[in-house]
C-alpha positions in Angstrom: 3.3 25.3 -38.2 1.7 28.8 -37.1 -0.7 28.7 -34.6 -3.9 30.2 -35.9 -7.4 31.1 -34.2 -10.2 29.6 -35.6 -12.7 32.0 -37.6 -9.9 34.1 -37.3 -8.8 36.4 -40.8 -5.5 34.5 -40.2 -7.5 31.0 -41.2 -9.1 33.0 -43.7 -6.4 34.0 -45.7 -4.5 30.6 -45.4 -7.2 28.6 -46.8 -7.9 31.0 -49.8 -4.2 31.0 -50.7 -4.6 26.8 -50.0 -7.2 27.2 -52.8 -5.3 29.3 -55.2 -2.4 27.0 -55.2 -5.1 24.0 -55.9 -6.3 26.3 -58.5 -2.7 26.8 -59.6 -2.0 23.1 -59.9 -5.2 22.5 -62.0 -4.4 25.2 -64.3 -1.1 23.2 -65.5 -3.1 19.7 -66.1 -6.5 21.9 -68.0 -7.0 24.4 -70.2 -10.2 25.7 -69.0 -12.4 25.7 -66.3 -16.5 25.2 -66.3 -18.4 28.1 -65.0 -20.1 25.8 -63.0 -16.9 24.4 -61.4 -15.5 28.3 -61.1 -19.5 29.3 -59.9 -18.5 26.5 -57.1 -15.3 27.8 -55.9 -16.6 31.3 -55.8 -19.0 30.5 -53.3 -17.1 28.2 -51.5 -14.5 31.3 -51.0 -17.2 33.1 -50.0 -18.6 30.9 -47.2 -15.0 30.7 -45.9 -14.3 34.5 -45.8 -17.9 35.1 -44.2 -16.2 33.2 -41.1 -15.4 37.0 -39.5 -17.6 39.6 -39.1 -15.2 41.9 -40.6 -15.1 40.5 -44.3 -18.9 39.2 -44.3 -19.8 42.8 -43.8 -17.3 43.4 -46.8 -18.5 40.6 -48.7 -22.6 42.0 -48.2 -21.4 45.9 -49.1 -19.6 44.3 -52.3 -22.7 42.0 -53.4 -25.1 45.4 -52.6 -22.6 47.7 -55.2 -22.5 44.8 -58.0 -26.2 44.3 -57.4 -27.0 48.4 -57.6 -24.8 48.4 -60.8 -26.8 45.7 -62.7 
């Protein structure tokens, strides 16, 4: 397997595609998700890209726009 740094946007991106597969896999056996479940997964995403500076400081700009445009 690769060798990859922790916290690094390497990890990042492995476990988020880790997740859409999952997602993937659950989409064949259900139709639908809950907003709850998909509320869930969101934020887990979230706490796993905040590992690096770089995307957290994406992540808060992001949340700042949405928030400005509500």
């Amino acid at each position: 397997m690769f060798d990859i740094q922790k916290g690094s946007m390497e990890e990042v991106l492995v476990i988020l595609q880790n997740i859409g597969l999952q997602i993937n896999e659950y989409e064949k056996s259900n139709t639908m998700i809950s907003v709850e479940a998909y509320k869930e997964l969101l934020e887990f995403s979230i706490s796993i890209a905040r590992r690096t500076n770089e995307v957290s400081e994406t992540i808060d700009e992001m949340i700042e726009d949405i928030e400005k445009q509500l």
